[in-house]
C-alpha positions in Angstrom: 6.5 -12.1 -23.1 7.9 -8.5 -22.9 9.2 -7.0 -20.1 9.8 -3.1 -20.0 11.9 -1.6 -16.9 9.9 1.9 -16.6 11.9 2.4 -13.1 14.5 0.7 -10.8 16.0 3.2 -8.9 15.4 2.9 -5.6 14.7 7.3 -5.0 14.9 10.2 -7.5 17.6 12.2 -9.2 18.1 12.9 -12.9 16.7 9.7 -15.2 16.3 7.6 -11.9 13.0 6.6 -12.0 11.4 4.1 -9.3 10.0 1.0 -9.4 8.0 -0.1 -12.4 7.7 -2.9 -15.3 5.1 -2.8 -18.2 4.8 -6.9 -19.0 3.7 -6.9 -22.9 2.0 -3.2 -22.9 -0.8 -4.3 -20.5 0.1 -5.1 -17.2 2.4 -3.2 -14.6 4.5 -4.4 -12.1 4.8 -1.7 -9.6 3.9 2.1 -10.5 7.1 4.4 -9.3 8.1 7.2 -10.7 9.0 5.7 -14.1 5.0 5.6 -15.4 5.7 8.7 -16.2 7.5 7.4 -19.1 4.3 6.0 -21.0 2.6 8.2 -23.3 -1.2 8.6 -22.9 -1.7 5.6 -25.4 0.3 3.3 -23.6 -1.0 4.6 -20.0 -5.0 3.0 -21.8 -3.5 0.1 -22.5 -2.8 -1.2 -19.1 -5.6 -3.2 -17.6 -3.6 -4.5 -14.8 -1.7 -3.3 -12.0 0.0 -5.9 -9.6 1.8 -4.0 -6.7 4.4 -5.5 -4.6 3.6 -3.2 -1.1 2.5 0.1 -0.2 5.6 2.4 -0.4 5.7 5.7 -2.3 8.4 4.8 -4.8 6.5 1.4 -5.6 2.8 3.1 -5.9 3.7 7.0 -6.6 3.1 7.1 -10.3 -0.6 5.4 -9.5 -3.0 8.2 -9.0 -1.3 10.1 -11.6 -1.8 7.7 -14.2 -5.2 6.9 -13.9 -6.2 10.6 -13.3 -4.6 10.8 -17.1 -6.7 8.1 -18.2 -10.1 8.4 -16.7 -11.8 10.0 -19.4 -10.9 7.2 -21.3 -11.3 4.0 -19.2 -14.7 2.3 -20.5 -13.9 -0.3 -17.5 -11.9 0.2 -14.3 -8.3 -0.7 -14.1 -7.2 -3.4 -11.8 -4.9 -3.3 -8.6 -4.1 -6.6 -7.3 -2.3 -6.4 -4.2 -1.6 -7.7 -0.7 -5.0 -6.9 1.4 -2.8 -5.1 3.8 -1.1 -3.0 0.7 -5.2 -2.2 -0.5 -5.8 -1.1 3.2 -2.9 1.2 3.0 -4.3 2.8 -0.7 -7.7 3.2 0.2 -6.8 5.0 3.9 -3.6 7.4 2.6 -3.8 7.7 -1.2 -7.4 7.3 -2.5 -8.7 9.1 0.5 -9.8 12.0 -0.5 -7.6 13.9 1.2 -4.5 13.3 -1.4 -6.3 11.8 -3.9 -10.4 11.4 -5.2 -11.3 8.4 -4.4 -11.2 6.5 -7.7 -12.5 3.0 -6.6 -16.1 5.1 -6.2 -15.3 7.7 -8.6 -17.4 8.7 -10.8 -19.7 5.8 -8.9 -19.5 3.3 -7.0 -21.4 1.2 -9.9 -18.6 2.3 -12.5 -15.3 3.6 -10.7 -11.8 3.8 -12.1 -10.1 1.7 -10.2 -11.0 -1.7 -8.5 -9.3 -3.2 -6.1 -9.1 -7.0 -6.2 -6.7 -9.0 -2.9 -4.2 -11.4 -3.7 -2.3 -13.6 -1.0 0.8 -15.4 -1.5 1.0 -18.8 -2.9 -1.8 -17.9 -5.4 -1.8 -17.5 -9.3 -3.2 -15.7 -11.3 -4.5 -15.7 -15.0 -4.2 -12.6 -16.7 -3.8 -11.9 -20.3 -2.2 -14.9 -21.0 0.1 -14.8 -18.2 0.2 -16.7 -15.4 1.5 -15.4 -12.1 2.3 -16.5 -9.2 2.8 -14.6 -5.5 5.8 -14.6 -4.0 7.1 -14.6 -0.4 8.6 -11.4 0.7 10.1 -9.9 3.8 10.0 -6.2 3.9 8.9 -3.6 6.7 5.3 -3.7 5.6 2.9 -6.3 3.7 5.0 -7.5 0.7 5.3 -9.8 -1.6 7.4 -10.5 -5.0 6.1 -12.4 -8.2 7.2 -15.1 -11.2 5.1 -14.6 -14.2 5.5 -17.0 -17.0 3.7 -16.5 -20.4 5.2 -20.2 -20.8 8.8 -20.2 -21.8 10.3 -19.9 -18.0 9.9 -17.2 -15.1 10.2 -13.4 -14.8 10.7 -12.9 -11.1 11.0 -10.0 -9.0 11.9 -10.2 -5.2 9.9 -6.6 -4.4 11.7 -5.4 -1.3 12.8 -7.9 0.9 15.6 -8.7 3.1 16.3 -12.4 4.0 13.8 -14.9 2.7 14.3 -18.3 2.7 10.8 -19.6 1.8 11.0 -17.2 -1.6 14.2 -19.7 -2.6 12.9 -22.5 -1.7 10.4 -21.8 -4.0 12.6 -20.3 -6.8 14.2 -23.6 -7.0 11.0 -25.4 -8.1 10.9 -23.3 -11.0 12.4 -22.8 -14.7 13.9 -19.6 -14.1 14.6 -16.9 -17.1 15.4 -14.0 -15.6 15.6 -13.2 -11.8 15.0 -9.4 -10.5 16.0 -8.9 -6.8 17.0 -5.1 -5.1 20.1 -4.3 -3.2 19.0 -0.9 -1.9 22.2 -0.1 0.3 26.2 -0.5 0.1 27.8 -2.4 2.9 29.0 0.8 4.8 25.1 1.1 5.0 24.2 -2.3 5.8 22.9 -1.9 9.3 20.5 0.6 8.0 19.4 -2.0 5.1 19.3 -4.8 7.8 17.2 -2.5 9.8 15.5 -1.4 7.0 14.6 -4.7 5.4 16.4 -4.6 2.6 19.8 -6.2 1.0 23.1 -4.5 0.8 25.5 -6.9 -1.2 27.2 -9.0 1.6 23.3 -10.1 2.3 23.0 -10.7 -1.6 25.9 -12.7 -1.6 24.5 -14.7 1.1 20.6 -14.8 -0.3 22.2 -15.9 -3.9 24.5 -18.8 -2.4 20.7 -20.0 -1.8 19.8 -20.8 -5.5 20.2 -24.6 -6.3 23.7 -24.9 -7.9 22.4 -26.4 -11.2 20.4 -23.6 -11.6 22.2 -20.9 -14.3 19.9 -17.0 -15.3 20.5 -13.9 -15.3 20.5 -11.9 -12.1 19.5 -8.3 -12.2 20.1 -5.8 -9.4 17.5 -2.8 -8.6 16.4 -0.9 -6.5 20.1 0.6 -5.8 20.1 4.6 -4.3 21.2 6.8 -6.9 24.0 8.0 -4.6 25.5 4.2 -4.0 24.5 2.9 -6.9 28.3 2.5 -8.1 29.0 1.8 -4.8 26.8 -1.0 -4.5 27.8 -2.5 -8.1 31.8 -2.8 -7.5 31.4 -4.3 -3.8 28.9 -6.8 -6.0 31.6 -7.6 -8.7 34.3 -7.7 -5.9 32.0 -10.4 -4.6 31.3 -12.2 -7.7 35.0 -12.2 -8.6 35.9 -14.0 -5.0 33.4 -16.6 -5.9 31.6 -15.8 -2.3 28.7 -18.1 -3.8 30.1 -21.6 -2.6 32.9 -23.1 -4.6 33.5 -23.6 -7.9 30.0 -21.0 -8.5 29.7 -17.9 -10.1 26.4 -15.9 -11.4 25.7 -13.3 -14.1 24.8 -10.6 -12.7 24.1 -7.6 -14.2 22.4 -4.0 -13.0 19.7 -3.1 -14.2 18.7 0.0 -16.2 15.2 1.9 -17.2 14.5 1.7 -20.5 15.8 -2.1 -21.0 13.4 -4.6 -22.8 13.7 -8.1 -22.4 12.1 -11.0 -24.4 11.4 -13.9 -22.1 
C-alpha cells in the first residue's frame, strides 16, 4: 500500500497544505487544502473519500475537487464519514448556499457524490483495503482510522486530544506507521486542551500509552505553520529526556507533504 501526504499542516501559508492522504491513487483520507496538488487525472481516480470530521482544513479541498471532476464521474464518488460529520456537509457545504448540492446533482438517481455513514469500531472493505474506525476525541464528531492492505497498520489519530480507548486499541494491532497531530506548542497548551487537540507535553503523555514492546514510526501533523519548529524541538527535548517511561524512546519524525510511504 501507498500512502501520499497531500497536506499536514494544520492552516495555510506558503507550501502548507491541510490535511490529506491519497492511499494507492484511489482513496483519500481527509480532503484539506493539499487536493489541490492532484492533477485532473489523479483527482478521477479517487473513488473514495473517508473523512475524519467536519472542519474546514479536513474537508475544504472537497467541493472543489469534485466540481473538477463531474463531467467525468460515470458513478458518484464516495464520502464515508461519521453521520454527524454527513449532517454537517449536507447542511453548510452541499447546501446550496456555498456549494450545489452534489449528492442530487445532476439527479438524485445519478449524483456526484454519495454519502455512505460509518461508526466507529466498524471495517471497511474497499479496494483491497481494509479499514477500520478509530476512536477520537475532538470538539465535534471524529474519528481516526488503521488501514491495512495486509502487511501491518497505517493509522491516523484525526484530531483528538486524550484518548485512551484509541490505545487500547492500537495495542491489539501490528502497527507500521502511526500518524497522530500535535496542533499547538506548550506555551499554547491551554488553548490545545481547550481546543481538543495535543501540544507535545499531552503527546508525551498519550505516547507513554503504547505497549512497551511495540517499536514504528511516529509522525507528527497537523502542527500551525507558525509553531511548527516550536512544536518539533519541545518534542525532541522530550524524546531526548526519555519522558516515555524508563529505559523507552520512539522515533519520531514530522511529517512533510509530498512524502510517500510504502507500507
Amino acid at each position: 500500500m501507498k500512502v501520499r501526504v497531500l497536506g499536514c499542516s494544520g492552516a495555510i501559508a506558503k507550501e502548507c497544505r491541510t490535511t490529506s492522504f491519497l492511499l494507492d491513487g484511489d482513496i483519500l483520507v481527509d480532503a484539506g487544502t493539499g487536493v489541490g496538488d492532484l492533477t485532473l487525472d489523479e483527482m478521477k481516480c479517487v473513488k473514495h473519500v473517508l473523512l475524519t470530521h467536519s472542519h474546514l482544513d479536513h474537508v475544504a479541498a472537497l467541493p472543489l475537487m469534485i466540481d473538477s471532476i463531474a463531467s467525468s464521474l460515470t458513478e458518484p464518488v464516495k464520502i464515508h464519514a461519521l453521520p454527524g460529520t454527513i449532517t454537517a456537509l449536507k447542511n453548510h457545504i452541499f447546501n446550496n448556499v456555498i456549494w450545489p448540492d452534489f449528492s442530487r446533482i445532476p439527479t438524485p438517481e445519478s449524483p456526484f457524490i454519495s454519502f455512505h455513514e460509518i461508526h466507529v469500531g466498524q471495517t471497511l472493505s474497499l479496494n483491497g483495503k481494509y479499514i477500520e474506525v478509530l476512536t477520537a476525541v475532538h470538539t465535534v464528531p471524529a474519528c481516526g482510522y488503521a488501514v491495512t492492505a495486509g502487511k501491518g497498520c497505517w493509522i491516523f489519530t484525526g484530531d483528538t486530544e486524550r484518548n485512551p480507548a484509541f490505545w487500547r486499541r492500537i495495542n491489539q494491532m501490528e502497527v507500521a506507521a502511526l500518524v497522530i497531530e500535535t496542533a499547538f506548542s506548550n506555551r499554547e497548551k491551554a488553548l490545545a486542551k481547550r481546543s481538543l487537540h495535543l501540544s507535545p507535553s499531552a503527546l508525551a503523555e498519550e505516547l507513554d500509552c503504547i505497549d512497551k514492546s511495540k517499536k514504528f514510526p511516529i509522525f507528527i501533523t497537523h502542527t500551525k505553520p507558525a509553531e511548527t519548529e516550536l512544536i518539533m524541538s519541545e518534542i525532541q527535548k522530550f524524546d531526548q529526556t526519555q519522558p516515555f517511561g524508563p529505559n523507552v524512546t520512539h522515533d519520531i519524525r514530522w511529517l512533510r507533504a509530498g512524502q510517500e510511504f510504502e507500507l
